[in-house]
N, C-alpha and C positions, 0 to 999 in steps of 0.2 A: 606701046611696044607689046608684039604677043613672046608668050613664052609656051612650051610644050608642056606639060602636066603629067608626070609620072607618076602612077599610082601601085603600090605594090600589095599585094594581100600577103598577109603575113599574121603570128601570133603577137598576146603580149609580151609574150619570156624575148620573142626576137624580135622588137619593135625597135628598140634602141638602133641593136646593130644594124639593123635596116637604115634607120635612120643614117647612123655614121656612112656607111656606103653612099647614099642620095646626098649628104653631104659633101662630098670626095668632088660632086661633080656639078654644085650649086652652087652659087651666092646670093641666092634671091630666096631663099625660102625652104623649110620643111616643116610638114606639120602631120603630129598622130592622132588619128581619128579612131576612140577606142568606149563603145559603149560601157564596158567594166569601168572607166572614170566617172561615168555620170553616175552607176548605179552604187560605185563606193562613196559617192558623195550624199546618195537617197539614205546610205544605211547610215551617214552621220548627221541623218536630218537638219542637212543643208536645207537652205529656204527658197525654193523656185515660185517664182511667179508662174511659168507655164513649163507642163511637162508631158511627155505624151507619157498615159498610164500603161502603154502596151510596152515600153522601155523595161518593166521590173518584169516582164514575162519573158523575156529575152535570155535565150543562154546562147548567143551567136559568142564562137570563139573568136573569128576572124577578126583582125586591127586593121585599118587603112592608113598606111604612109604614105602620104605625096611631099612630091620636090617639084620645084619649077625652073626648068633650062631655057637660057637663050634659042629659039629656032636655028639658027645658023651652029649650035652647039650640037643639037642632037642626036645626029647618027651618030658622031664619037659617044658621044654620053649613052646611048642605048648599048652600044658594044659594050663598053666597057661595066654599065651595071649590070646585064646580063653577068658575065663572067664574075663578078663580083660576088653574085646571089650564089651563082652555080658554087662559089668556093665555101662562103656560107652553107650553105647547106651542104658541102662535104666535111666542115671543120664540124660542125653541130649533131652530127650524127649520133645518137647516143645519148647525147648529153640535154639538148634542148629541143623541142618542136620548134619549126620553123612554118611551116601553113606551106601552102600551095607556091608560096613566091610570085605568085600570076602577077604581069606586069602588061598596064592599061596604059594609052596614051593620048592624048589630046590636046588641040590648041586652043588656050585660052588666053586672052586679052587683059595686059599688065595694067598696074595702079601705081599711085604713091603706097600702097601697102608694104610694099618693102620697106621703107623709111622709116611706115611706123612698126613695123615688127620687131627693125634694129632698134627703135627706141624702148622698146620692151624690155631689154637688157641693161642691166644696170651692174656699178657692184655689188658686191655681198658683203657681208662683214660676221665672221663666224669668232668670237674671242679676239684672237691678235692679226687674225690671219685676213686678207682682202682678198677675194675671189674677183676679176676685175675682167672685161671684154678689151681685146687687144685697143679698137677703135678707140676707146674714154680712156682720156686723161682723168688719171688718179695719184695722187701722191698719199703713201702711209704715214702715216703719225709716227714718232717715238718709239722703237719699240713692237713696232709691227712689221708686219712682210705682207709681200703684194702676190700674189700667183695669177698671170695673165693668158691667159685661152682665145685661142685664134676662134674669128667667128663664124669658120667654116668648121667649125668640131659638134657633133648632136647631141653628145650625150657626158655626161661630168660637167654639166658647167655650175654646179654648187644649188642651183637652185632645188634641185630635188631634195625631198627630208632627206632620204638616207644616203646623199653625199654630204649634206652639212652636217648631219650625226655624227659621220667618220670624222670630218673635219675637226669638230670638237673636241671627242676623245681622243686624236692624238695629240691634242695637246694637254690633256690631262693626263697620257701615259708619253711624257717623253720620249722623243723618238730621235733628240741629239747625239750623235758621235756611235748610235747604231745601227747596224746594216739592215733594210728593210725589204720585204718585196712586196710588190703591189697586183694581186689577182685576178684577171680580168680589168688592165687596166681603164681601158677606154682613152680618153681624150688624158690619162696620164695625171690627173688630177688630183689624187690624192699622193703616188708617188711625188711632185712636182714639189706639193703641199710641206710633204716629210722632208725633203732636200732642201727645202727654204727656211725650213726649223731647226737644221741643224745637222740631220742622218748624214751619217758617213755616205750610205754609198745604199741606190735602191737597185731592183731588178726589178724592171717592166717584163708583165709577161700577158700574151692575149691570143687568143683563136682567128681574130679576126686580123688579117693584115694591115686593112683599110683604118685597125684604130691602131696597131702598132707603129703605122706612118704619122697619125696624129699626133701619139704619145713623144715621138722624135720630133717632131714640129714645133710640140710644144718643149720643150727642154730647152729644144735650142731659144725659141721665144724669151723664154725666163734666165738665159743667159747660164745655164748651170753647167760645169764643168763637165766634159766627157768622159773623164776619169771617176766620175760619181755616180756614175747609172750606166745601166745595161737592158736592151730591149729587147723582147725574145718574143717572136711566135708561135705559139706551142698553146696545147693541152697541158694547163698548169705549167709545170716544169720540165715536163718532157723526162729526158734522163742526167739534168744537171743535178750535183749536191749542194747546190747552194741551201744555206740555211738565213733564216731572218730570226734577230732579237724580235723582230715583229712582224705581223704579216697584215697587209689589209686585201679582206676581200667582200668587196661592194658588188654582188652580185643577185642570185634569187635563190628564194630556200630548197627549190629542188637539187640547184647545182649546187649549192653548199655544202649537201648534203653527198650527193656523188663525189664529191671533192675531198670529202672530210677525212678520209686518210693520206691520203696525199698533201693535204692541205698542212695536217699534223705533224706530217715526217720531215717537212720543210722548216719547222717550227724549230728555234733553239727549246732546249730544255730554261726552263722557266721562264721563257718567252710569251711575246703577247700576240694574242688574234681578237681583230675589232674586224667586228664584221658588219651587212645590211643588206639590204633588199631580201628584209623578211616582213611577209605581211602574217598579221598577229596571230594567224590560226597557224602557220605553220611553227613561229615560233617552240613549242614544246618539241616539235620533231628534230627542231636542228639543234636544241640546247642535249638532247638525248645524244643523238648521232655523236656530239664530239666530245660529253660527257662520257660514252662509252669507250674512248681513247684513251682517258685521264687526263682529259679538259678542267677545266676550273672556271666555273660561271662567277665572273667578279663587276661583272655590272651591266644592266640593260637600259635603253634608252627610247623612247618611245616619241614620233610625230607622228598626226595623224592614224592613217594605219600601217604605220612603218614600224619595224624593230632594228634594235641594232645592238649590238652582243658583243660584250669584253671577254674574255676568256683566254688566262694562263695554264701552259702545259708545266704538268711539274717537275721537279727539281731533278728527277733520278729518272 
């Protein structure tokens, strides 16, 4: 079987989203091609057999995302990711580099690859909680809860350090019987996560449409009440008052940072923000940014070169 090969140039901050987009219009495949992965693995003296040395003189910002469409799919799917980038990159303004968007196409010749890609996916198990691909049968133990992700979603599926970071800590800061909202949701994963442990009631909130349709995909997947979540498109929160006993936002330390008052005003008073997608240099800048709020640094978390940040606002 051939399939058409979509290749988009894009940054790391917008890989994901990219990703989520080519998802929207795939079942066969996405994958990011991003030299910054190989060379944060050279600075944790990872062990290669073979390397090209000319890789650590490398400062290309550019990432490559490709998807692979059925041929009889692809003039729909070309329209439609066009318009997709195009909205991207009008929601992103400001907030994150997005690269050139330049989108390549060609036909290449299908495999059993697919099969094994799907088999790549596995559950997770982060504490009590099962991070699970809709395809596999999984049953929780005792005591546990399942959160299941359709396998057309790119980005939250738990496997990254700083989704299972979040995961952890909220179950270290209880998130039963209070109202949460969830920051730059994506595939809805961590809200899902909070509503399966107990939260009254979340607010998905995202820039990106393409992942606010996933976050709704998946809710309904996971069978959760409609009366318990709410899913908005928007720059943060736009001009809702909604406030959270907690806020999760799994994002990246520029935009945390851009965020960080807003992020706070959302915030109950002596409420929690568990936050991540901080890599460790930027760390001290976003612990400042919402330390200068009257933030309260009450616990960090570290994979890799990931951070990921507890932090209560206080009382008054």
């Amino acid at each position: 079987m051939k399939f058409t090969e979509f290749t988009i140039t894009t940054t790391r901050e917008a890989s994901e989203l990219v990703s989520d987009i080519l998802w929207n219009y795939t079942n066969y495949g996405v994958a990011i091609s991003d030299v910054n992965d190989i060379l944060d693995l050279i600075r944790m003296e990872a062990y290669w057999d073979y390397i090209d040395e000319s890789l650590t003189e490398r400062k290309n910002e550019d990432v490559l995302v490709k998807a692979y469409v059925a041929l009889d799919e692809t003039e729909q799917a070309s329209i439609g990711i066009r318009r997709d980038l195009e909205k991207l990159k009008e929601n992103a303004a400001g907030i994150m580099p997005v690269g050139t968007l330049e989108t390549v196409k060609r036909v290449v010749e299908g495999d059993d690859w697919i099969e094994i890609w799907r088999k790549h996916y596995r559950p997770l198990q982060f504490g009590k909680v099962w991070i699970c691909p809709e395809w596999i049968a999984h049953e929780p133990g005792e005591g546990e809860v399942q959160v299941k992700l359709d396998n057309n979603m790119a980005f939250g599926t738990g496997e990254h350090e700083t989704t299972s970071m979040c995961v952890e800590l909220m179950q270290k800061y209880p998130v039963a019987g209070k109202n949460a909202i969830d920051v730059g949701c994506g595939s809805g994963i961590l809200g899902i996560t909070a509503l399966k442990l107990g939260a009254a009631h979340v607010l998905f909130t995202d820039i990106d449409y393409v992942a606010v349709k996933s976050a709704e995909h998946n809710c309904r997947l996971n069978g959760v009440e409609q009366s318990r979540y709410e899913i908005m498109q928007a720059n943060l929160l736009g001009d809702s008052a909604e406030e959270g006993d907690v806020v999760f936002a799994n994002i990246t330390a520029d935009v945390l940072k851009i965020l960080s008052e807003s992020i706070t005003a959302h915030l109950k008073k002596g409420g929690t923000l568990i936050m991540s997608g901080i890599i460790k240099s930027k760390e001290r800048e976003v612990i400042q940014s919402y330390s200068a709020l009257g933030m309260t640094l009450e616990e960090r978390k570290e994979k890799g070169e990931w951070i990921a940040l507890v932090m209560k606002r206080g009382d008054k």
